[in-house]
N, CA, C and O of each residue as an XYZ file, in Angstrom:
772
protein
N    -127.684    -11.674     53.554
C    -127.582    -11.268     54.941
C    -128.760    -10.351     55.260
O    -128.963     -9.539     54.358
N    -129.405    -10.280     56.069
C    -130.304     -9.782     56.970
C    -129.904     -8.305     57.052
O    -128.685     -8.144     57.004
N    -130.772     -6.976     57.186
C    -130.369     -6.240     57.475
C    -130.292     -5.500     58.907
O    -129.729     -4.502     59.355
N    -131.175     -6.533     59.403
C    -131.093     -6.422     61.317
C    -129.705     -7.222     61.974
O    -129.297     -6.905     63.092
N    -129.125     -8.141     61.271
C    -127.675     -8.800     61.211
C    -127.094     -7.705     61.281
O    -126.809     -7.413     62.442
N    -126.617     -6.537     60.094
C    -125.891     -5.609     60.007
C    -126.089     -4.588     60.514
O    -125.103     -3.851     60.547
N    -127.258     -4.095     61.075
C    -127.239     -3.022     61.963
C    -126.702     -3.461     63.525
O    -126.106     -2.709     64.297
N    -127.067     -4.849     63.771
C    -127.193     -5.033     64.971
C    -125.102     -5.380     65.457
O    -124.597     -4.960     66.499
N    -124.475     -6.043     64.579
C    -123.776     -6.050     63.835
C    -122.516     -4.287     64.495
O    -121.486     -4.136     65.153
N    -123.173     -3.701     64.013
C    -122.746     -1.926     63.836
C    -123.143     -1.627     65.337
O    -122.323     -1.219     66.160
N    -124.260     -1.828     65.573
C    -124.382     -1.723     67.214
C    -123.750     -2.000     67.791
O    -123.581     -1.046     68.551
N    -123.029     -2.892     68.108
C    -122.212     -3.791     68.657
C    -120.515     -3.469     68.591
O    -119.678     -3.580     69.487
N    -120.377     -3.077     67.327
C    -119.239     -2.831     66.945
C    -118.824     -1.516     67.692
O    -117.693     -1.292     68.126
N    -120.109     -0.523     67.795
C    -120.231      0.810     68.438
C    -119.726      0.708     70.107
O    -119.341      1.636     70.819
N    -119.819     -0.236     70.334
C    -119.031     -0.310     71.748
C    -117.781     -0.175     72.248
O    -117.336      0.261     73.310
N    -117.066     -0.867     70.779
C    -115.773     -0.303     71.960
C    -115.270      0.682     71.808
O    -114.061      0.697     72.038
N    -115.824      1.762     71.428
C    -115.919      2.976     71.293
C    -115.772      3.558     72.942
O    -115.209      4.621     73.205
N    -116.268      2.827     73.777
C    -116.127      2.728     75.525
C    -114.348      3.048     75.586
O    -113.765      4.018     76.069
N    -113.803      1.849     74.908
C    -112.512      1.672     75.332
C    -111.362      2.956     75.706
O    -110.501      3.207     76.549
N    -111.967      3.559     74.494
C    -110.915      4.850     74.029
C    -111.730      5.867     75.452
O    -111.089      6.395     76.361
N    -113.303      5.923     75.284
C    -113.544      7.688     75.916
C    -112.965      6.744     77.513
O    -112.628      7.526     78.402
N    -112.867      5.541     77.810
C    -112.235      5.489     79.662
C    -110.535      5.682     79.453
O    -109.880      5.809     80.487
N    -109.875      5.704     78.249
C    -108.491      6.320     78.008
C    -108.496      7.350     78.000
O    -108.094      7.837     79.057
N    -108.798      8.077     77.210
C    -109.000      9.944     76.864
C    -110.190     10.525     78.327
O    -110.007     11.728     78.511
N    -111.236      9.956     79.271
C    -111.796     10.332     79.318
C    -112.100     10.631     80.790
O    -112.524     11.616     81.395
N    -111.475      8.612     81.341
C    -111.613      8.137     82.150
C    -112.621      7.308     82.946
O    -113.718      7.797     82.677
N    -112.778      6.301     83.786
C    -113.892      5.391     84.037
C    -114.674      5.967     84.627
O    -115.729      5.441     84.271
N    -114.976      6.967     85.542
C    -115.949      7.266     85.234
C    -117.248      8.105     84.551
O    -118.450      8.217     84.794
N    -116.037      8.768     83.283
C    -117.234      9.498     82.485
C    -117.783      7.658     81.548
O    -118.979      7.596     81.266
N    -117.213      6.835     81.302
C    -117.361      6.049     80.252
C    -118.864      4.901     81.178
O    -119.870      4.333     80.753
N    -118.249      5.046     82.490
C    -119.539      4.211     83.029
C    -120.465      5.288     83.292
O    -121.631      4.907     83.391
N    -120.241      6.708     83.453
C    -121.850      7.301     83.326
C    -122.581      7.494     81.670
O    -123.804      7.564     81.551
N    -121.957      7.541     80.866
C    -122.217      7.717     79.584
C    -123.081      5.691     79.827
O    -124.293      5.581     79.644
N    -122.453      4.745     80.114
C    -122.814      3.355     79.645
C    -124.364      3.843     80.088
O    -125.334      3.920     79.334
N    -124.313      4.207     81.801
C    -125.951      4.400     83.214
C    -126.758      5.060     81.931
O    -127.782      4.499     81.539
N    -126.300      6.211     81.310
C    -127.213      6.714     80.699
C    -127.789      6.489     79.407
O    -128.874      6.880     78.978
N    -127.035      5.903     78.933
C    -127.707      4.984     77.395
C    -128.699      3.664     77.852
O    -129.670      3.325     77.175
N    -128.302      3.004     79.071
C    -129.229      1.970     79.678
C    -130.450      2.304     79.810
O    -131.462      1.788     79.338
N    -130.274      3.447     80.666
C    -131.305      4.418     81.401
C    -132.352      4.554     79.838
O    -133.559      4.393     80.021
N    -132.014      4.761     78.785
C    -132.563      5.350     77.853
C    -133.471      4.748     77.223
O    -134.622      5.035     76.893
N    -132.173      3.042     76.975
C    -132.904      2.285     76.315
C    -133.432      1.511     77.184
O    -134.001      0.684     76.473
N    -133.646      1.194     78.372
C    -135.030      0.546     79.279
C    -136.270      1.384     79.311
O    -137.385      0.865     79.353
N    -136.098      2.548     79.294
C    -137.024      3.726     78.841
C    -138.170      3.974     77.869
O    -139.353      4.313     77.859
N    -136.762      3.472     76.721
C    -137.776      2.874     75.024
C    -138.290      2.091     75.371
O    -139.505      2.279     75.422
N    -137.864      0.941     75.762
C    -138.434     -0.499     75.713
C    -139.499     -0.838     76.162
O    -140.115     -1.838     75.792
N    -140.091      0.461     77.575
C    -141.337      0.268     77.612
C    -142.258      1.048     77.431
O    -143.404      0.950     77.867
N    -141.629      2.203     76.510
C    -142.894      3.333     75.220
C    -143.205      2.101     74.090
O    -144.280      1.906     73.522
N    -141.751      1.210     73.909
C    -142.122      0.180     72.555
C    -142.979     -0.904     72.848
O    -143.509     -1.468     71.891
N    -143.225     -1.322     74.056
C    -144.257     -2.027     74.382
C    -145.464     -1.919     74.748
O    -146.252     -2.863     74.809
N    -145.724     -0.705     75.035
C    -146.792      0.120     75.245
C    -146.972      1.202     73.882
O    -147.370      2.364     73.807
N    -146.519      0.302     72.952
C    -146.621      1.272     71.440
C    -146.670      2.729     71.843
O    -147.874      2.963     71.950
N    -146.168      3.548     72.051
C    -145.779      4.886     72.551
C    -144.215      5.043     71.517
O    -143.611      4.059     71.090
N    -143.893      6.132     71.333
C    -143.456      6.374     69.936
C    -141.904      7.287     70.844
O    -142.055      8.200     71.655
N    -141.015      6.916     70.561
C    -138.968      7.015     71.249
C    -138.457      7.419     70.116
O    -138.827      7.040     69.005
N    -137.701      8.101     70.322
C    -136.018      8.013     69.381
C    -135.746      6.469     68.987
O    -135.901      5.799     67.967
N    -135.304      6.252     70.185
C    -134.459      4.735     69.923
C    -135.399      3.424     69.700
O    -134.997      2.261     69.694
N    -136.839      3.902     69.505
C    -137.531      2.554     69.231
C    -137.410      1.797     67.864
O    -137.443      0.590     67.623
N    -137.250      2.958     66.988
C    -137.020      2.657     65.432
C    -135.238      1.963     65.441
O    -134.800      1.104     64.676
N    -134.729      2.449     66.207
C    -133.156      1.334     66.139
C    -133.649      0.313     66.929
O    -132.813     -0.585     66.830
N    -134.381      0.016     67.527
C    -134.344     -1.358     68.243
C    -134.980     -2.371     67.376
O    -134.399     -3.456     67.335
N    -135.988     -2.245     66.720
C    -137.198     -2.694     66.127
C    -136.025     -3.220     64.674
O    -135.827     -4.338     64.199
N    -135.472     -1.937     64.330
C    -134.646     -2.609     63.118
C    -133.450     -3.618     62.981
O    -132.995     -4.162     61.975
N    -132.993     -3.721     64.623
C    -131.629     -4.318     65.345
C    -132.502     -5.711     65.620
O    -131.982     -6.811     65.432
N    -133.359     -5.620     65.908
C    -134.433     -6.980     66.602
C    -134.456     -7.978     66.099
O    -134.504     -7.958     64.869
N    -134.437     -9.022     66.646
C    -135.252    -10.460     65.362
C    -136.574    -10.485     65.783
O    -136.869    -10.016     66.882
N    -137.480    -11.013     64.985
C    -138.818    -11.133     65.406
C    -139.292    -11.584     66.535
O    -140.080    -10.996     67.275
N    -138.747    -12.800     66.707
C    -139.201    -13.586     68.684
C    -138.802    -12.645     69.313
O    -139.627    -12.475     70.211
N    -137.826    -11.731     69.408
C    -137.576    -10.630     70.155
C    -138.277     -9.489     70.426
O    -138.361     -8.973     71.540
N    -138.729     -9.131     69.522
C    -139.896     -8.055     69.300
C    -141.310     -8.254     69.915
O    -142.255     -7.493     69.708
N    -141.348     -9.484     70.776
C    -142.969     -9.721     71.267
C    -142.337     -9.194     72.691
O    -143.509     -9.194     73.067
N    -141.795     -8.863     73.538
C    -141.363     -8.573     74.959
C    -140.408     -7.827     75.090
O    -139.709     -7.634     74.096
N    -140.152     -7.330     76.047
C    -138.548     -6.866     76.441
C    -137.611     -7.236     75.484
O    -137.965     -8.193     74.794
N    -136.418     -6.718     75.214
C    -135.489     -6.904     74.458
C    -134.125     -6.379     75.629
O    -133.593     -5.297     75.876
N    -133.984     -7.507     76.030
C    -132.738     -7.531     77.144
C    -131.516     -7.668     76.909
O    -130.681     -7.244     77.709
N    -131.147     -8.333     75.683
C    -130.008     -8.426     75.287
C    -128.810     -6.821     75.339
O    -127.706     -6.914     75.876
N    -129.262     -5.581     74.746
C    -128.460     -4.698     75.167
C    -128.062     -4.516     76.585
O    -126.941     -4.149     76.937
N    -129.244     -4.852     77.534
C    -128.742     -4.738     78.823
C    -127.615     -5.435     79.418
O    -126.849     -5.037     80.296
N    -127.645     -6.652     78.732
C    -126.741     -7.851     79.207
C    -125.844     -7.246     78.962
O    -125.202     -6.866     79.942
N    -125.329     -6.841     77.585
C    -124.584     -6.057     76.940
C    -123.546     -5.417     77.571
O    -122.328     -5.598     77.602
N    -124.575     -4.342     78.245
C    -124.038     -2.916     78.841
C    -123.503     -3.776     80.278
O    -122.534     -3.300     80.869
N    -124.016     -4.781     80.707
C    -123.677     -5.206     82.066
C    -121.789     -5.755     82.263
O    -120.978     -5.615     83.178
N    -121.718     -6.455     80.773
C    -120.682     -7.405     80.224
C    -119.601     -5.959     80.301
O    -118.585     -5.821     80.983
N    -119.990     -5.371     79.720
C    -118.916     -4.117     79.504
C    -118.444     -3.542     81.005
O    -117.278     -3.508     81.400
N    -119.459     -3.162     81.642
C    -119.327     -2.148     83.172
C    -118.719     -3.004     83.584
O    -117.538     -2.776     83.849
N    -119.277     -4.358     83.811
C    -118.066     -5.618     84.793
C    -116.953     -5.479     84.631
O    -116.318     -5.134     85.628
N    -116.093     -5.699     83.160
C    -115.405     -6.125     82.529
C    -114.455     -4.593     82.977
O    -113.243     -4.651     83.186
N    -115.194     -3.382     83.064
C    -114.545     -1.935     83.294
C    -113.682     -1.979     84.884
O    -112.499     -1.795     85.171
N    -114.990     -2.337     85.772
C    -114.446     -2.359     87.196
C    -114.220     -3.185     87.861
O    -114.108     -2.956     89.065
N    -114.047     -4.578     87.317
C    -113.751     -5.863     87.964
C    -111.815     -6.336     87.433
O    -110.842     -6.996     87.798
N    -112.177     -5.649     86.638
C    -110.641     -6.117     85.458
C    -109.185     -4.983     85.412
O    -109.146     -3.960     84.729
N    -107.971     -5.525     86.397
C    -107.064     -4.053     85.566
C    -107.359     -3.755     84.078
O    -107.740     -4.506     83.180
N    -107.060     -2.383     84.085
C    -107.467     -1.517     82.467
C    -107.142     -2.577     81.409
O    -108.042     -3.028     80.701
N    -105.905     -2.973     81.292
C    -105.830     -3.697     80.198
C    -106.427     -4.715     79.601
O    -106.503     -4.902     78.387
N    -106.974     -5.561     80.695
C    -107.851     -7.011     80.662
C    -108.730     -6.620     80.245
O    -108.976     -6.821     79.056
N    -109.448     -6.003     80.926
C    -110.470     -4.867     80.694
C    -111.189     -4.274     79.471
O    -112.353     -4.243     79.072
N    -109.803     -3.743     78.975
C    -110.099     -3.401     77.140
C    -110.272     -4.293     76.643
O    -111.341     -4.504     76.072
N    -109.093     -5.329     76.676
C    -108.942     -6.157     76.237
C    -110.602     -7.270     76.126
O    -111.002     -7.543     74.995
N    -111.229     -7.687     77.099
C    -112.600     -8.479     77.403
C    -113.451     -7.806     76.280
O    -114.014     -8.414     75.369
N    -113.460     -6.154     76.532
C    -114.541     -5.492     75.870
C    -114.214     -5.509     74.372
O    -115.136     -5.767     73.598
N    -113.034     -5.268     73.908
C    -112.678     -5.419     72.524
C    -112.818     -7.074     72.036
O    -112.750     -7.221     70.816
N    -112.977     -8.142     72.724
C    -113.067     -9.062     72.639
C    -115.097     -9.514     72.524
O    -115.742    -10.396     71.957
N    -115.335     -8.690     73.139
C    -116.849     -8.941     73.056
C    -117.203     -7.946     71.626
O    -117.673     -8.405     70.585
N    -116.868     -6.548     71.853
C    -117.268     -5.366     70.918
C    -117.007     -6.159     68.991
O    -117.652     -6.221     67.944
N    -115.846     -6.545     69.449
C    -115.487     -6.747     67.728
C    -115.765     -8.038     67.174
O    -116.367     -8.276     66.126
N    -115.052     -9.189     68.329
C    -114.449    -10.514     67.593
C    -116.374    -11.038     68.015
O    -116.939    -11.788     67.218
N    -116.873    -10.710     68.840
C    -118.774    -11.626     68.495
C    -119.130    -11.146     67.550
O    -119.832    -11.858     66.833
N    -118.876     -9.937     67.150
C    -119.757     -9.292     66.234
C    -119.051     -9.350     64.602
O    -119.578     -9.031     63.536
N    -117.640     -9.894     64.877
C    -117.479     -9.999     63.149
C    -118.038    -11.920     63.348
O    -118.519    -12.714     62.539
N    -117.783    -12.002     64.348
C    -118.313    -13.839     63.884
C    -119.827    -13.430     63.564
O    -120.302    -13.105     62.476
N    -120.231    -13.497     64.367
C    -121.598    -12.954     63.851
C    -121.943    -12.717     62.356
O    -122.598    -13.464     61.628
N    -121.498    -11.790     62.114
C    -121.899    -11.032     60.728
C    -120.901    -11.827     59.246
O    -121.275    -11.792     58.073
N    -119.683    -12.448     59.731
C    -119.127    -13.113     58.611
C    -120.201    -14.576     58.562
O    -120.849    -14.909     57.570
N    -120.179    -15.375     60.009
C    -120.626    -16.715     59.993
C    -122.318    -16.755     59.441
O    -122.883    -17.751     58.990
N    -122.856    -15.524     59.602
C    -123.920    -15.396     58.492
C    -123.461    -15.402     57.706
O    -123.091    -16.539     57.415
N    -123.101    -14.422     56.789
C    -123.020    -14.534     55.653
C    -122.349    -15.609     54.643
O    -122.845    -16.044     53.604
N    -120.986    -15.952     55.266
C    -120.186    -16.924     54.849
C    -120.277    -18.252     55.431
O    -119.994    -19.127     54.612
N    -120.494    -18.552     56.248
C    -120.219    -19.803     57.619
C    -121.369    -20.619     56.212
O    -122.381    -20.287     55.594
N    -120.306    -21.977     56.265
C    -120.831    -23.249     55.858
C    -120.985    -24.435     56.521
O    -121.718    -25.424     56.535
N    -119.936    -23.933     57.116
C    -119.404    -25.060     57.864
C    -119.913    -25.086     59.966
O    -119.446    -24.525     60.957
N    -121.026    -26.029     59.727
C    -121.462    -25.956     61.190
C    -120.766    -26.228     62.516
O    -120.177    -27.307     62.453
N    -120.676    -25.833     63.290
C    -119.613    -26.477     64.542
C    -120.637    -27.632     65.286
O    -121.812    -27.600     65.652
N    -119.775    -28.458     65.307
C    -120.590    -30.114     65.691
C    -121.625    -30.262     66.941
O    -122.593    -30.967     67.230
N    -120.863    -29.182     67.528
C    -121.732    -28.888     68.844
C    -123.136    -27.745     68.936
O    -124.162    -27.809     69.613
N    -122.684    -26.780     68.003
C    -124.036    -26.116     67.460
C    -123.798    -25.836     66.343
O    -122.787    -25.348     65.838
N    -125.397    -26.358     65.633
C    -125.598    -26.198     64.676
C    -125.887    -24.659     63.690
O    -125.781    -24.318     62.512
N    -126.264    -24.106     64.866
C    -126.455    -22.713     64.754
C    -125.323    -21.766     64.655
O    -125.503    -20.664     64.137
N    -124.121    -22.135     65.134
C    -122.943    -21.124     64.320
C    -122.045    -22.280     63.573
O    -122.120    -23.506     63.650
N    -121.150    -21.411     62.808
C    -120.439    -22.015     61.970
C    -119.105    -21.624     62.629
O    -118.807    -20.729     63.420
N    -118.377    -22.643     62.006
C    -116.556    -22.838     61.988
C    -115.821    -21.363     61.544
O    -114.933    -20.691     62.070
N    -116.645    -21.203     60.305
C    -115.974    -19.750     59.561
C    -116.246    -18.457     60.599
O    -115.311    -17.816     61.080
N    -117.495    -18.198     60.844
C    -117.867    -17.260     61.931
C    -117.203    -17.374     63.240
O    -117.147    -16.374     63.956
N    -116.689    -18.502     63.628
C    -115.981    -18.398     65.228
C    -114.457    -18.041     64.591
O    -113.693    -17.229     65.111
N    -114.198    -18.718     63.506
C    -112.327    -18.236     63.187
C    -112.603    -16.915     63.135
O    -112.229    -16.276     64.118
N    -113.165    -16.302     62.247
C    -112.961    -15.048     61.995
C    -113.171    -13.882     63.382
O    -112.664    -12.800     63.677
N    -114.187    -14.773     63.985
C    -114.202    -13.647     65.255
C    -113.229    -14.241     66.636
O    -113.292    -13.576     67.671
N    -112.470    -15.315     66.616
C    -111.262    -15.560     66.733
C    -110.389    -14.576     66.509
O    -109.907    -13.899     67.418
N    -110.170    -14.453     65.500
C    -108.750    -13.831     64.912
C    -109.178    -11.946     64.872
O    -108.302    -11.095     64.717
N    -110.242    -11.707     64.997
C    -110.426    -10.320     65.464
C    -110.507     -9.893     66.455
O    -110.445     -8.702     66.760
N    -110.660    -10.795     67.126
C    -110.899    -10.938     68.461
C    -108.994    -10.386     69.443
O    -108.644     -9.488     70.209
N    -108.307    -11.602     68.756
C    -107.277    -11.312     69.367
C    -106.517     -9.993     68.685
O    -105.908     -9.076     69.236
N    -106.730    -10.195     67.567
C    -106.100     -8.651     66.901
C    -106.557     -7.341     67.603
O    -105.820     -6.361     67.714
N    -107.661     -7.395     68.007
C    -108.475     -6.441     68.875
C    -107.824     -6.560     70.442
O    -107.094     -5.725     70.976
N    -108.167     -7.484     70.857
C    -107.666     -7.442     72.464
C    -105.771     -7.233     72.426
O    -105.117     -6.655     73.294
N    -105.343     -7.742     71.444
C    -103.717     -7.537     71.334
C    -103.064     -6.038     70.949
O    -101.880     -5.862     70.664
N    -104.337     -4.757     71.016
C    -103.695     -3.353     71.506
C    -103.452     -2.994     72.532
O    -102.759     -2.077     72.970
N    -104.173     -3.907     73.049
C    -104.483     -3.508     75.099
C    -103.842     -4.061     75.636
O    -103.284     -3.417     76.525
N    -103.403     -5.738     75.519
C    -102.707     -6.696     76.451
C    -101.561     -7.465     75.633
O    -101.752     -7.926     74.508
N    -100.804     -7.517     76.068
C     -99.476     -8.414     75.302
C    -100.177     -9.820     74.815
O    -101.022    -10.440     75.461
N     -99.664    -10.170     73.589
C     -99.685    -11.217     72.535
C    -100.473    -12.495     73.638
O    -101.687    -12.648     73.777
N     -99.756    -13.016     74.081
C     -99.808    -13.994     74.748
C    -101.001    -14.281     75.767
O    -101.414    -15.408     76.039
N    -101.580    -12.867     76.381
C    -103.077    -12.992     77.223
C    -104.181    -12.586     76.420
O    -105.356    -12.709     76.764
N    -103.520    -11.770     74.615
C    -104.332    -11.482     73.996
C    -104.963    -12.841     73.272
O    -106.167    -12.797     73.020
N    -104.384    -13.786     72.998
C    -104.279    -15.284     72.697
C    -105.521    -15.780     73.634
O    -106.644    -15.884     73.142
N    -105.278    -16.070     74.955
C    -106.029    -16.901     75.989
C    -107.089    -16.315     75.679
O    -107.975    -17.151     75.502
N    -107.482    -15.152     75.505
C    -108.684    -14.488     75.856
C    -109.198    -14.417     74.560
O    -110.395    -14.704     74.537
N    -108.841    -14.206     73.747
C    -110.024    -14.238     72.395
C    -110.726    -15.428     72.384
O    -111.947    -15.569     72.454
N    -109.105    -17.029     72.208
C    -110.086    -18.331     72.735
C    -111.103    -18.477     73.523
O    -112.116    -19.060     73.135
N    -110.970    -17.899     74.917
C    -111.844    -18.454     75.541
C    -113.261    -17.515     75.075
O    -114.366    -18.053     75.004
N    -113.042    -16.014     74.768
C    -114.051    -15.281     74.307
C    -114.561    -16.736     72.897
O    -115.691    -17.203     73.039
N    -114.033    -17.077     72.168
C    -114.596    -17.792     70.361
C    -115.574    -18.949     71.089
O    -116.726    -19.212     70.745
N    -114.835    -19.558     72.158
C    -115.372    -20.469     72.746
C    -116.412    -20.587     73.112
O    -117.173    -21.457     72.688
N    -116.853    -19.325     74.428
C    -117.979    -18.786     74.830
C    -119.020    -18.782     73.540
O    -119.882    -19.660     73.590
N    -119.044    -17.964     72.472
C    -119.415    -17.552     71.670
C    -119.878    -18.657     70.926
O    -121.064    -18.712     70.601
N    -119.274    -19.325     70.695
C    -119.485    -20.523     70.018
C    -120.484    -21.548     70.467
O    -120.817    -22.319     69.568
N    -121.114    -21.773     71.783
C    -121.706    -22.295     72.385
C    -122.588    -21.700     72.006
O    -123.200    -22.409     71.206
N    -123.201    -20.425     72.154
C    -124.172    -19.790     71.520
C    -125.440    -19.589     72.536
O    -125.350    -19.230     73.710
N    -126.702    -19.917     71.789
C    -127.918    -19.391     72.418
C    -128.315    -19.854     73.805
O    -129.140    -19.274     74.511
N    -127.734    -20.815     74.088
C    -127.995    -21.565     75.555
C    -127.433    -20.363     76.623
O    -127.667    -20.078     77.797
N    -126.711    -19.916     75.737
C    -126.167    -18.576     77.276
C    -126.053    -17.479     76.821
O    -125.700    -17.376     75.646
N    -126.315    -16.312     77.605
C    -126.083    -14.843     77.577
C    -124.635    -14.362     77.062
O    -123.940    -13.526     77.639
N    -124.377    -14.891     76.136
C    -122.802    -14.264     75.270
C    -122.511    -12.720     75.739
O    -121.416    -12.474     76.244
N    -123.304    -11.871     75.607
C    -123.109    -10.147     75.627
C    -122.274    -10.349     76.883
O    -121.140     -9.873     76.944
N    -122.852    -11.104     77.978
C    -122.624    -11.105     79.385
C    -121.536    -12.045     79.815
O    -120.778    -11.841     80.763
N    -121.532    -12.885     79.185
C    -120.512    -14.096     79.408
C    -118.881    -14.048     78.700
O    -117.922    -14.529     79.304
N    -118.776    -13.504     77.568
C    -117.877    -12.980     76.580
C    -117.173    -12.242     77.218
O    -116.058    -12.692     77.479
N    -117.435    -11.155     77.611
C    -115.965    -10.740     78.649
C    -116.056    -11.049     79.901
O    -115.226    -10.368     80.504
N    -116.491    -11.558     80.437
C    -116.101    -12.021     81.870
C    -115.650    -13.079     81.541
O    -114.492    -12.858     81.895
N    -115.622    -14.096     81.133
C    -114.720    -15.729     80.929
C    -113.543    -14.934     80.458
O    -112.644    -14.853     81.295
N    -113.316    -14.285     79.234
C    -112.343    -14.216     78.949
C    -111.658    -12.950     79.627
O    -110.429    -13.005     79.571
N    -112.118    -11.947     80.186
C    -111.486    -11.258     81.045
C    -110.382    -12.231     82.062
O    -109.157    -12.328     81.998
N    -111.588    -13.024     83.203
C    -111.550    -13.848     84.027
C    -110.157    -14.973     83.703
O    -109.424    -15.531     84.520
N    -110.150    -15.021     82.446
C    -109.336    -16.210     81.777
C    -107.887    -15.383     81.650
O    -106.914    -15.792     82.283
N    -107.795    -14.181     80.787
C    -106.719    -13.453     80.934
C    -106.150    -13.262     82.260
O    -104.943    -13.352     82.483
N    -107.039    -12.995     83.143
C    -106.483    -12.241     84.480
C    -105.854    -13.856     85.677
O    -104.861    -14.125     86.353
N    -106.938    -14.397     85.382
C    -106.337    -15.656     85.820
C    -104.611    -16.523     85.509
O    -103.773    -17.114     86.191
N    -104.771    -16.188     84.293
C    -103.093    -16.553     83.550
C    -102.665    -15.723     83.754
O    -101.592    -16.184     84.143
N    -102.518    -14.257     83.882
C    -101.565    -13.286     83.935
C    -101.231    -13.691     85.717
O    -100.096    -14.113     85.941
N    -102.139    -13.569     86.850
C    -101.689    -14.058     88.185
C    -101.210    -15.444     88.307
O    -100.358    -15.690     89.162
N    -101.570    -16.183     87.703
C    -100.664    -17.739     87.383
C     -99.616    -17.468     87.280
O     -98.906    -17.709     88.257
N     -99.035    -16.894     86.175
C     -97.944    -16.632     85.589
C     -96.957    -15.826     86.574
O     -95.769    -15.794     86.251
N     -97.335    -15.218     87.674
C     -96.821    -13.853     88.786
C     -96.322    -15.098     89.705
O     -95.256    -15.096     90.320
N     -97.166    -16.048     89.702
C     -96.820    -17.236     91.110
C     -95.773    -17.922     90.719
O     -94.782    -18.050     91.437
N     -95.901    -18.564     89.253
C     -95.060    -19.454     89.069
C     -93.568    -19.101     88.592
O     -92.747    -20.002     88.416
């Protein structure tokens, strides 16, 4: 395994760390804390491109893959975007639920389906079967503190799903909004019928 896998990996994981300070903290210290880490790292990104020397350039550079490292590195932004949506578009629970669904279950697929994933998914070759179960099943174990069993279910799927498709789309960004979107959708289904 890569050691930009596992930091990046830990980065990632560092998010839903959000979940708890908008419980203990409330939404909006957790979306000014998100403005100001953005703020920070769009900041780096162009001391690191203009080789000019940051705090956070040495975590980006080590989080990076190489094609990434020639331009902008947008992916955290997407990131931070997936989360804020997912904060003020979603009741709280969906909400956690999306972000714990992006924070944990991409990032253990990620980091298991490297390391372990043998088995390719037919549709991309680029993740594996083992990496989407596993961030499947963390996925919902994760979103199932926040939302009852049953929307914690819909939403990891549709989060493994997303995920699983892979590089053709902005996952950071797409990962909790489908599956936010997907929870919240069945939970008002469910109110009608």
């Amino acid at each position: 395994m890569k050691k930009a896998n596992l930091i990046r990996a830990i980065i990632h994981l560092s998010g839903s760390s959000i979940i708890f300070l908008r419980i203990h903290f409330g939404l909006f210290f957790a979306l000014t804390l998100i403005a100001i880490t953005s703020i920070a790292y769009v900041f780096s990104e162009f001391l690191r491109l203009k080789k000019k020397s940051f705090i956070l350039i040495k975590l980006t550079i080590k989080a990076a893959r190489d094609e990434e490292k020639k331009s902008f590195i947008i992916k955290p932004i997407y990131y931070a975007i997936g989360i804020v949506l997912s904060l003020i578009l979603f009741p709280s629970n969906i909400g956690n639920s999306a972000i714990a669904i992006l924070t944990i279950g991409d990032s253990l697929a990620g980091l298991i389906g490297s390391k372990l994933g043998k088995t390719p998914i037919p549709y991309n070759k680029n993740k594996t079967i083992e990496g989407s179960l596993i961030g499947f099943s963390t996925a919902f174990l994760a979103a199932s503190l926040f939302s009852p069993l049953e929307l914690a279910l819909i939403g990891a799927f549709a989060g493994a799903l997303i995920e699983s498709c892979g590089n053709s789309i902005e996952d950071n960004l797409f990962i909790p909004l489908v599956s936010g979107s997907t929870m919240w959708f069945y939970l008002s289904l469910s109110q009608i019928l």
